[in-house]
C-alpha positions as CSV (number, residue, x, y, z in Angstrom):
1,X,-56.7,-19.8,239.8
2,X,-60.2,-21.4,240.5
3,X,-61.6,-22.6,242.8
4,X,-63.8,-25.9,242.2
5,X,-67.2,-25.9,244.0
6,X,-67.1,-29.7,244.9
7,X,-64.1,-30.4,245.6
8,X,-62.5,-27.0,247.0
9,X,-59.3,-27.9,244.7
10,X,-57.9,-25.1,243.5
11,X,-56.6,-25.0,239.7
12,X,-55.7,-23.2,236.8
13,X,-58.0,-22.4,233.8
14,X,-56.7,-24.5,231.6
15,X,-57.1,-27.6,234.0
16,X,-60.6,-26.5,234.9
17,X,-61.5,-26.2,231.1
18,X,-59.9,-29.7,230.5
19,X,-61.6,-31.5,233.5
20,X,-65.1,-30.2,232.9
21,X,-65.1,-29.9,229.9
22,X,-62.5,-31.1,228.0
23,X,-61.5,-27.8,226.2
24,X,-58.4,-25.6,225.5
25,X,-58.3,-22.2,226.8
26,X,-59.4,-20.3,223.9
27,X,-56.1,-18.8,222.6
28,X,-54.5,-22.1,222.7
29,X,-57.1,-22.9,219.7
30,X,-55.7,-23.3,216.5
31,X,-55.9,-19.4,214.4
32,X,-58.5,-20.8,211.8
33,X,-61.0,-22.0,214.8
34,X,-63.8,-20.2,215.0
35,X,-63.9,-20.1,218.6
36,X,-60.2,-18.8,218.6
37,X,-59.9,-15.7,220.5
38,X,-56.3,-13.7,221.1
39,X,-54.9,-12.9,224.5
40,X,-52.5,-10.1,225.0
41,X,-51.8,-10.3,228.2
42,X,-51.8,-7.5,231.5
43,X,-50.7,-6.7,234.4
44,X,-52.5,-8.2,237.8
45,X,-53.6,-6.7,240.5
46,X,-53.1,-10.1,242.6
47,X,-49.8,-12.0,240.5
48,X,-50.8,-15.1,242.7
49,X,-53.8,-15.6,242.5
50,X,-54.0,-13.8,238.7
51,X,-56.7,-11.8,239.2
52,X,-57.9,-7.8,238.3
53,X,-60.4,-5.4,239.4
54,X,-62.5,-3.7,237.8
55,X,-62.7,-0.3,238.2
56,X,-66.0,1.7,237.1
57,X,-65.8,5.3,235.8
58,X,-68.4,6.3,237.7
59,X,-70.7,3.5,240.2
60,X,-73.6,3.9,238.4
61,X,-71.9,2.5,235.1
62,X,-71.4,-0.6,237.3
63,X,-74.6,-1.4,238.9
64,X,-75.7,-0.9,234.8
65,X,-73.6,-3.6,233.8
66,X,-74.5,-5.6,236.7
67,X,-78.5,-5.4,236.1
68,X,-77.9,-6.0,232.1
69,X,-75.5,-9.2,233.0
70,X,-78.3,-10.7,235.4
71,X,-80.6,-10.3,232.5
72,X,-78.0,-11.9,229.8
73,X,-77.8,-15.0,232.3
74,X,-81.8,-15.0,232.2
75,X,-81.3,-15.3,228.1
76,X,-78.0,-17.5,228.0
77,X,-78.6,-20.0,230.5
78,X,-82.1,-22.2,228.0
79,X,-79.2,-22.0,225.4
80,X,-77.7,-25.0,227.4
81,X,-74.1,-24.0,226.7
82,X,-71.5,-27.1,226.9
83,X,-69.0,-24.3,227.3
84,X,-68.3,-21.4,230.2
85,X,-67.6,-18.7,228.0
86,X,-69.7,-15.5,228.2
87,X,-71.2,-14.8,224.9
88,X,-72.8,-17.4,223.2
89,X,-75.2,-17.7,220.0
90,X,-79.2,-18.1,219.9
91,X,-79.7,-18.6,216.6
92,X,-77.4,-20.6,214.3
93,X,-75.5,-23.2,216.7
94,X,-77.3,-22.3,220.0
95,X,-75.6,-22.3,223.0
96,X,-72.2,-22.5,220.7
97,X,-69.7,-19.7,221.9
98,X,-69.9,-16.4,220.2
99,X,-66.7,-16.2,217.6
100,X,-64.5,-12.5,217.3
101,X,-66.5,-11.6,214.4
102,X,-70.0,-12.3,215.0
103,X,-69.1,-9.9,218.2
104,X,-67.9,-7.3,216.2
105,X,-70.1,-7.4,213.5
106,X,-73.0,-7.4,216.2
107,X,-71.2,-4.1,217.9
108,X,-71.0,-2.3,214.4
109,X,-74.6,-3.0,214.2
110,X,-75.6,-1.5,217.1
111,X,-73.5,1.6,216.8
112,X,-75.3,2.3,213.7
113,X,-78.6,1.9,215.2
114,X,-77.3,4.0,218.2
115,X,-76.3,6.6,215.2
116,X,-72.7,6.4,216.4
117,X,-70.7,6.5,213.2
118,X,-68.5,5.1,211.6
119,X,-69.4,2.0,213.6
120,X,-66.5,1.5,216.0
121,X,-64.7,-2.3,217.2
122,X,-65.3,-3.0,221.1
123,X,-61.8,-1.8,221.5
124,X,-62.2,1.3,221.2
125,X,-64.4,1.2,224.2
126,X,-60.7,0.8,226.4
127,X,-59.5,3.7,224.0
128,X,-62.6,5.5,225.1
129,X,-61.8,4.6,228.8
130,X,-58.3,5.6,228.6
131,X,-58.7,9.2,226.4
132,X,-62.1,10.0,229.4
133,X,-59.9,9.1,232.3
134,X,-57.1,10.8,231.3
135,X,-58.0,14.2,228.9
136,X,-61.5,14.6,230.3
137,X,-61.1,14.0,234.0
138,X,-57.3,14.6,234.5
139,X,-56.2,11.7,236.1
140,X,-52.3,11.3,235.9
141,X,-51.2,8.9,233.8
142,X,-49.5,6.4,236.1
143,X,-53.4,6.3,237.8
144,X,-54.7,5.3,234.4
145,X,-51.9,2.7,233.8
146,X,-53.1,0.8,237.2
147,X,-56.7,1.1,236.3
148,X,-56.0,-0.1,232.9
149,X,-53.4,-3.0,233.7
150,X,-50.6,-1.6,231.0
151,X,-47.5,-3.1,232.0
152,X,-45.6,-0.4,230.5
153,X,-46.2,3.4,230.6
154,X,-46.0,3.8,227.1
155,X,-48.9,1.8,226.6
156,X,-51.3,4.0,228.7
157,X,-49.4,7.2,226.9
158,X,-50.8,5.9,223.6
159,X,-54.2,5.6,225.0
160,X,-54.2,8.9,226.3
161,X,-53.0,11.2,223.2
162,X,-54.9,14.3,223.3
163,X,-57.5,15.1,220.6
164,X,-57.3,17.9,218.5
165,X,-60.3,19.0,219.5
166,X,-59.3,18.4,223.3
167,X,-56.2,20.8,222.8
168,X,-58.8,23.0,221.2
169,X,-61.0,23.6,223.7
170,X,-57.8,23.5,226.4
171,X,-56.7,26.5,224.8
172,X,-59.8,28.2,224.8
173,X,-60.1,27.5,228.3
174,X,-56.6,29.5,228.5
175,X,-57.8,31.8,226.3
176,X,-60.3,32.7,229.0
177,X,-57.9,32.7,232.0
178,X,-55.3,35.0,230.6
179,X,-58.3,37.7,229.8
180,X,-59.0,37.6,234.0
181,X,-55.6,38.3,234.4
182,X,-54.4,42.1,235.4
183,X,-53.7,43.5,231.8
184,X,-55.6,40.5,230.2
185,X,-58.0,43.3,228.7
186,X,-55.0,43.4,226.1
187,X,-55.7,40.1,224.5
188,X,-59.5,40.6,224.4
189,X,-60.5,40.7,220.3
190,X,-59.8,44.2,219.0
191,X,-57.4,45.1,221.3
192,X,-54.1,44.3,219.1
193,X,-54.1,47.6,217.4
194,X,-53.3,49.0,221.2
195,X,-51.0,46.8,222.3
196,X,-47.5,48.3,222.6
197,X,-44.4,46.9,221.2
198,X,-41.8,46.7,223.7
199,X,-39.0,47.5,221.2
């Protein structure tokens, strides 16, 4: 829901867009529009009012995002867009709304230039988000669901499939433990050739 400024009325998206200015909500656009973006849906925090937090994975990646957004606006607004939506072009149709590929095609670009490669899709940023929460930090999986907005469990389980080299360096990690162990001297490199069978 939102909330009009003037008037205080309260209405959904797709009445604000049509009111001010007489648009669809993007993934009610025809698929061959190039201003056509998907929507696939998640779980609110708020089902009334249809709204979601955001949660940072550390504060310091949100007051990031919050200085480079001030300075987006600074840049966005002398493109006069006649739309809301966030990303928008300055050089061919200025001020026109970005379209799905010229926002993947500029996020290859800059993961080459970042040397991150292959270049990824911004998807795999929530893949990222997922697999960090989950395999690097630990957080249980029904955490990760709520911070992600899965409706289902599964969803958040495919997210979070170990890496190889995350199982790797888990067993490594165990590796070490069972050496501090009493008796772990046994499994130390070298030591086979004493170890005992028990038959």
């Amino acid at each position: 829901m939102i909330d009009e400024a003037k008037s205080g009325k309260r209405m959904t998206r797709q009445e604000y867009l049509k009111k001010h200015f007489n648009l669809l909500p993007r993934d009610q656009l025809p698929g061959n529009d190039i201003a056509f973006v998907g929507w696939k849906g998640m779980k609110w925090h708020d089902k009334v009012e249809q709204t979601a937090d955001v949660s940072w994975l550390h504060p310091y990646f949100g007051q990031l995002f919050w200085k480079t957004h001030q300075e987006y606006l600074l840049l966005r607004g002398p493109a006069k867009p006649l739309h809301p939506w966030y990303f928008v072009n300055f050089k061919a149709n200025i001020g026109g709304p970005q379209s799905i590929s010229n926002v993947q095609a500029i996020f290859a670009s800059t993961c080459l230039r970042l040397g991150i490669k292959p270049p990824h899709h911004p998807h795999a940023l929530r893949h990222l988000y997922v697999d960090t929460l989950v395999n690097v930090c630990g957080l249980p999986l029904h955490q990760a669901q709520v911070l992600v907005r899965h409706r289902s469990p599964a969803s958040t389980e495919v997210y979070a499939m170990a890496s190889l080299e995350a199982t790797r360096l888990a067993l490594l990690a165990l590796a070490k433990k069972l050496l501090e162990l009493p008796g772990g001297e046994q499994w130390a490199p070298g030591a086979a050739s004493h170890i005992q069978s028990p038959l």
